[in-house]
MIGU-683249 format. One record per atom (N, C-alpha, C): x, y, z. Coordinates in steps of 0.1 Angstrom, whole numbers, plus 5000, padded with zeros to 4 digits. Layout:
XYZ
...
END
This chain:
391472055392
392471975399
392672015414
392971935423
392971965436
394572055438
394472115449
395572215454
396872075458
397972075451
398771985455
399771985469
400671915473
401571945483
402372045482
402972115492
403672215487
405572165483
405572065481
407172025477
406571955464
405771965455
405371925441
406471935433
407171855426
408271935413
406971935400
406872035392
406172065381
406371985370
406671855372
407071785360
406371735348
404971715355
404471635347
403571775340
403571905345
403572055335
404172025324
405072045330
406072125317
407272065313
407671915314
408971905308
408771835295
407571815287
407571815276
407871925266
408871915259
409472005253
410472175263
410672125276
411272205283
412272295276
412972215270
414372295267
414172335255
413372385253
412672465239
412572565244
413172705225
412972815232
411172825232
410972955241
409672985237
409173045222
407773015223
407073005203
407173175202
407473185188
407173345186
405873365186
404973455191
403673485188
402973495177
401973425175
401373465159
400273505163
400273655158
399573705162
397773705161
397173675146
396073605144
395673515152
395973385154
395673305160
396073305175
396573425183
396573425198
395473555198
395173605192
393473725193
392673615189
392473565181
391173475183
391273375195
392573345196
392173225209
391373305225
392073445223
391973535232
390273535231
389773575222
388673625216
387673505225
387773385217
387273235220
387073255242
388073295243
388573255256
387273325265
387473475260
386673565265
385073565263
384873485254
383273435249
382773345254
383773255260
383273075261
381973125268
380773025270
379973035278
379972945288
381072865289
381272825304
382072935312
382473045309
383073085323
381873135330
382273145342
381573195356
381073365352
379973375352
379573515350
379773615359
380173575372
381073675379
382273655371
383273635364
384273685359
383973785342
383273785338
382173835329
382473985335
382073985346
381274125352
383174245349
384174145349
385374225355
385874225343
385574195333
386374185322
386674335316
385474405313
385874525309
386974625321
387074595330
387774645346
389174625341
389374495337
390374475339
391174485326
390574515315
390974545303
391274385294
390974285298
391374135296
392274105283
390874165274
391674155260
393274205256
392674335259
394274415260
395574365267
395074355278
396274255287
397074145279
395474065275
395873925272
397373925258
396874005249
397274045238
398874115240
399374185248
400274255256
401174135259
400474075266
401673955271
401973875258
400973875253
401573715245
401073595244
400273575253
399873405251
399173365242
399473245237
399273165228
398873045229
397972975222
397572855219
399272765224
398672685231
400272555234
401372605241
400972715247
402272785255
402072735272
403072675279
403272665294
403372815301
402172815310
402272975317
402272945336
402873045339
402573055358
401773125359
400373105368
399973255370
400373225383
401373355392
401373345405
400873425410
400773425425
399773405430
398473455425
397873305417
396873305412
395573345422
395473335434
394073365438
392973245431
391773315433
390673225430
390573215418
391973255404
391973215393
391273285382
391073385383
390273495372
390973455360
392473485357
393473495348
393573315343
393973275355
394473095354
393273065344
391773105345
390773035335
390873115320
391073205317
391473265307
392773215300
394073245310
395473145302
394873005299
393972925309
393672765304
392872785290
392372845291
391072845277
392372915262
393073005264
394073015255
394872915251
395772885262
396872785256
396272645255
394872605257
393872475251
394672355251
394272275247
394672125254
396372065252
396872185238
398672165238
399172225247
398672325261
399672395267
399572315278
399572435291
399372445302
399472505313
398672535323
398772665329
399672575344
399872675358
399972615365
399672745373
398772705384
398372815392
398572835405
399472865408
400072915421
400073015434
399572975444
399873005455
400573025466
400873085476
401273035485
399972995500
400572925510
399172935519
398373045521
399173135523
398073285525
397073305513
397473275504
396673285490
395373205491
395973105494
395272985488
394273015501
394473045514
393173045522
392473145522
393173265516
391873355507
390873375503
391673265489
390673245481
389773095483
389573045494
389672915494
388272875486
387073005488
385872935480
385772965465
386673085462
386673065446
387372995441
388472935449
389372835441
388572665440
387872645452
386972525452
385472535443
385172675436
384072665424
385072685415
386172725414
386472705396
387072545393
387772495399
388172385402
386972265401
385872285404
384972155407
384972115393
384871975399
384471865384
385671855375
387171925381
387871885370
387771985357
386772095356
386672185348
387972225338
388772285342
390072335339
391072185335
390772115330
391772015331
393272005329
393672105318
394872155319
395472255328
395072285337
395572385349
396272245363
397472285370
397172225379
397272335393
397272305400
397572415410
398572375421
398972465422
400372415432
400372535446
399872475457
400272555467
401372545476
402572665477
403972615483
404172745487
404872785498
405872865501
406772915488
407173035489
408373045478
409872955478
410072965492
411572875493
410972735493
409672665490
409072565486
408872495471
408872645466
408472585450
409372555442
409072475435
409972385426
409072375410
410372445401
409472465389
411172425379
410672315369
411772255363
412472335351
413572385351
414472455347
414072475331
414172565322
413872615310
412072545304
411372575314
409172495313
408372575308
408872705310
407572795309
407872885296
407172915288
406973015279
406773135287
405873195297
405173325300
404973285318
404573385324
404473365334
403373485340
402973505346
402273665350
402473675362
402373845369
401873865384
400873995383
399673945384
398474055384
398474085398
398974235399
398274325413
399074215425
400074165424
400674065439
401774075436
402674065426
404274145430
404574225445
403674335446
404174365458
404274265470
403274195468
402774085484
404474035485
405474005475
406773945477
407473995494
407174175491
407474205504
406674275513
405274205516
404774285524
405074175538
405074265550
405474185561
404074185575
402874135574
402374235580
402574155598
402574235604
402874165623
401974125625
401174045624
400473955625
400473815621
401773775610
402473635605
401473585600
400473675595
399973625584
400373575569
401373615567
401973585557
403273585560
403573455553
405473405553
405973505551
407673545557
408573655548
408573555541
408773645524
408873605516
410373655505
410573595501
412273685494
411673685477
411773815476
411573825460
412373805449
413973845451
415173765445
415073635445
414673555456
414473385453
413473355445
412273425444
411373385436
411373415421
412273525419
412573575404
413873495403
415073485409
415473335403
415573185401
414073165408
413273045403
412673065393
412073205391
411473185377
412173195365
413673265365
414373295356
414873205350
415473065361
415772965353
414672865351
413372885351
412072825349
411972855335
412173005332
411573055320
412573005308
411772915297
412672935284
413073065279
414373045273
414973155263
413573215254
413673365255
412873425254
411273415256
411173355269
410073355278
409873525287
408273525289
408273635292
407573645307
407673745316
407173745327
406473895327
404973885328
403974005326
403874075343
404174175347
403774225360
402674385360
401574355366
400774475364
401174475380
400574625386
400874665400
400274785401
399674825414
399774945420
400675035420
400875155414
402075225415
402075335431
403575315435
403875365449
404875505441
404675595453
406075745445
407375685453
407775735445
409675645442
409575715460
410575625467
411475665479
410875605491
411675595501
410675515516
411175355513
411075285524
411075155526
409775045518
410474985510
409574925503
408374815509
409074765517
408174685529
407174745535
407674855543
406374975553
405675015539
406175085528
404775105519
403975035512
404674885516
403574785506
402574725522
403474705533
402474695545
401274835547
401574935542
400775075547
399575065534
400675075520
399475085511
398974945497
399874875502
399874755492
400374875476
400974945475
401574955467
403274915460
403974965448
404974935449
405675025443
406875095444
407375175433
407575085422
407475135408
408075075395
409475045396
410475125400
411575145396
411774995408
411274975418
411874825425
411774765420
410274735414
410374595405
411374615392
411774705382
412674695374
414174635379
414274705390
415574705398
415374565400
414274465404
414274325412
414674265395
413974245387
414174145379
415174175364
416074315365
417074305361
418074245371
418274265379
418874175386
418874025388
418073995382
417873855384
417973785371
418173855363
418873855347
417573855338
416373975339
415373965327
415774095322
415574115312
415274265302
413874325304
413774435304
412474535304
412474525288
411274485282
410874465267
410274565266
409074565274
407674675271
407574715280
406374855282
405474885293
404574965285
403274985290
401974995287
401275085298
400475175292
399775305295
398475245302
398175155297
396675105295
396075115309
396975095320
396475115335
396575235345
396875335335
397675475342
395875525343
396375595355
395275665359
395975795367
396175935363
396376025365
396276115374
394976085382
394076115389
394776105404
395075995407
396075905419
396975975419
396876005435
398276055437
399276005445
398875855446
399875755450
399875725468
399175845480
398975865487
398375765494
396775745487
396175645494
396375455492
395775395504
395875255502
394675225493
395175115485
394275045477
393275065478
392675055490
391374975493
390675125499
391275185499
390075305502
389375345491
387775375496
386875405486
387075505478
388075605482
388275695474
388875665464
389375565458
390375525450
390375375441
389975265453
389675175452
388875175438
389775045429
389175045410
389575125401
390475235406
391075335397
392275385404
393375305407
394275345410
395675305402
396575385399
397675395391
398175295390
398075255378
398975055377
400075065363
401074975368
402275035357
401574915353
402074845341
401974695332
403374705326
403874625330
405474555323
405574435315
406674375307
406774285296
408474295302
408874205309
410274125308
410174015302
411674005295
412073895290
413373815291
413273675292
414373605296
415473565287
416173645286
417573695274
418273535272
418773515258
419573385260
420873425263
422073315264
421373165258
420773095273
END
């Protein structure tokens, strides 16, 4: 589906069955869908290559998704995740994959090959500013943010990227999320202390304890967290993208959930 306006309301997503809580997991039948997802032979063999990287299965399984569940991936990028949630939650759910401009001109050629032909038909994509998006009140079962939580507050002088406010965007998603919906965040881990902005501008990292701090605040519960990305080795010093580090750097994995009623 094409990249929509950025004042879209998500309606024609998710307000079927909106005001439903979200489904309990069964677990059988979200590892095979998982399974299914990860085998199709239509995905792109460049996403093939990253699957063991990224731990997919495990992730997938971690969060929760399920066959018929409504999911965000924000900022989705060129959709690694968005084609895996679409092949999971299968023709009863739906994904919605989100951007903001910066994103979306990114990724602008992987999002124009996963998209061709209509492929993904239950995905739509929504590109909008954060004080732009509009997502209808109790829609989503699950949500994710792979490795871009921090971007909330990176500011860099160059206006490449909108400020962005991360309180506004976790309480759009809070009242987005149905009662006991969940919001998955993996990340770069930063060492606690310093200005969160200069160390996500310096190293695109984040401390953990901010993000805990942002989305208790915004009324989610810490459920889980998971080992599965720790890397020991990191001593939090360098930026992402240096070769010294770059593919093996310290990532917390979180599990919030949206408390009733």
């Amino acid at each position: 589906m094409r990249i929509t306006g950025t004042l879209l309301a998500i309606a024609t997503v998710a307000l079927m069955g909106a005001a439903n809580p979200a489904p309990a997991a069964s677990e059988p039948d979200a590892s095979v869908a998982i399974d299914s997802a990860l085998a199709s032979p239509d995905r792109p063999e460049a996403d093939r290559t990253q699957d063991e990287r990224r731990k997919a299965h495990e992730f997938l399984e971690f969060a929760g998704i399920e066959p018929g569940m409504r999911v965000l991936d924000a900022f989705a990028a060129s959709g690694y995740y968005t084609e895996l949630l679409s092949r999971i939650v299968g023709p009863d759910g739906a994904v919605i994959a989100y951007n903001n401009p910066a994103y979306a001109k990114f990724a602008a050629k992987g999002i124009e090959a996963r998209y061709a032909g209509n492929r993904l038909p239950n995905v739509q994509q929504v590109t909008a500013e954060v004080d732009e998006l509009a997502l209808p009140p109790r829609s989503l079962d699950a949500a994710i943010f792979v490795m871009s939580f921090h971007d909330m507050y990176w500011r860099p002088a160059d206006g490449s990227w909108a400020r962005t406010d991360p309180m506004q965007m976790l309480r759009k998603l809070h009242a987005a999320m149905k009662v006991g919906g969940v919001v998955i965040v993996q990340d770069h881990v930063a060492a606690p202390g310093g200005d969160t902005a200069e160390v996500v501008d310096k190293l695109h990292r984040i401390d953990p304890e901010v993000v805990r701090r942002d989305f208790k605040a915004a009324g989610f519960a810490l459920e889980a967290e998971s080992p599965m990305f720790v890397h020991a080795e990191d001593d939090h010093t360098k930026g992402v993208f240096d070769p010294a580090i770059r593919g093996r750097t310290d990532q917390f994995l979180f599990k919030f959930r949206r408390p009733g009623p």
